[in-house]
N, C-alpha and C positions, 0 to 999 in steps of 0.2 A: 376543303377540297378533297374527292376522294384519289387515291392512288391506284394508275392499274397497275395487276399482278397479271405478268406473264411466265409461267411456270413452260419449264422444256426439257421431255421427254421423262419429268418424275410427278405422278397426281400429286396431291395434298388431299388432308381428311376433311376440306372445306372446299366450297363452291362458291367462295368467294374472289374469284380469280377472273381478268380480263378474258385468255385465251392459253390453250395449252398446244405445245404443239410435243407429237411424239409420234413413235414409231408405233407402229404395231405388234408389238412386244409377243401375244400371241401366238402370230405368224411368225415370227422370229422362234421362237420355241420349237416350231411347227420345222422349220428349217432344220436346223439342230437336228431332231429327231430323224429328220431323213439323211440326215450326213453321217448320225452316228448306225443307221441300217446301213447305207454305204461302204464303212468301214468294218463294222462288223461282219458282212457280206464278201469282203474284200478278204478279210482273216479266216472266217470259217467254214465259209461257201456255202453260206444263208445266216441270215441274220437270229443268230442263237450266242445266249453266254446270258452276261448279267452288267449291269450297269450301277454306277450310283452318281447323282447327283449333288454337284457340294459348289453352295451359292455364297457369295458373297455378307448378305445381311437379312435377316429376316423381318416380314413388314414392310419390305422395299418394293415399291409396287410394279415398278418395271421385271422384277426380279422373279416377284409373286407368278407374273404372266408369262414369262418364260418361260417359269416353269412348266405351268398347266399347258403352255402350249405343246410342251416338247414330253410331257405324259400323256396327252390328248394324241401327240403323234407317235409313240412310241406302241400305244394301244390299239391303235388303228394299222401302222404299217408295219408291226413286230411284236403283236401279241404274247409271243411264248418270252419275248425276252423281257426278263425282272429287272425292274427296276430296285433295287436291295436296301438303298437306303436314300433319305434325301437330307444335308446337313448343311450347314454352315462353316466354312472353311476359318481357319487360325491365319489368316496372312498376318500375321505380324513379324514372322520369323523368317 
């Protein structure tokens, strides 16, 4: 008998799965991005300086689209502002 696989809000490298349910991780990136024009807007009185991004785990796919979502809106709503580095954070400490 086979077993369903319900995977929720992380893909797998297989498409052997009943049903996945997730956010839109994209648009969520997409968000971010206009929160951090906001703030930066709010500091410098237009959205200029520089940013870096520092994710969690690399290969995490929620993670992955985060990201692109919020470089996808960082480039569209804050062109001139750099994104400097993109890394992976130490929480361990």
């Amino acid at each position: 008998a086979s077993v369903p696989v319900f995977l929720i809000d992380s893909k797998a490298n297989s498409e052997a799965y009943t049903s996945l349910l997730a956010t839109d991780n994209v648009a969520g990136g997409r968000l971010a991005a206009e929160a951090m024009v906001q703030a930066l807007t709010a500091k410098n009185g237009s959205p200029t300086g520089t940013v870096a991004i520092v994710s969690f785990g690399p290969g995490v796919s929620t993670l992955d689209e985060r990201i692109q979502g919020f470089e996808e809106g960082m480039a569209e709503l804050a062109p001139e502002v750099e994104i400097v580095t993109t890394r992976v954070g130490d929480f361990q400490t």
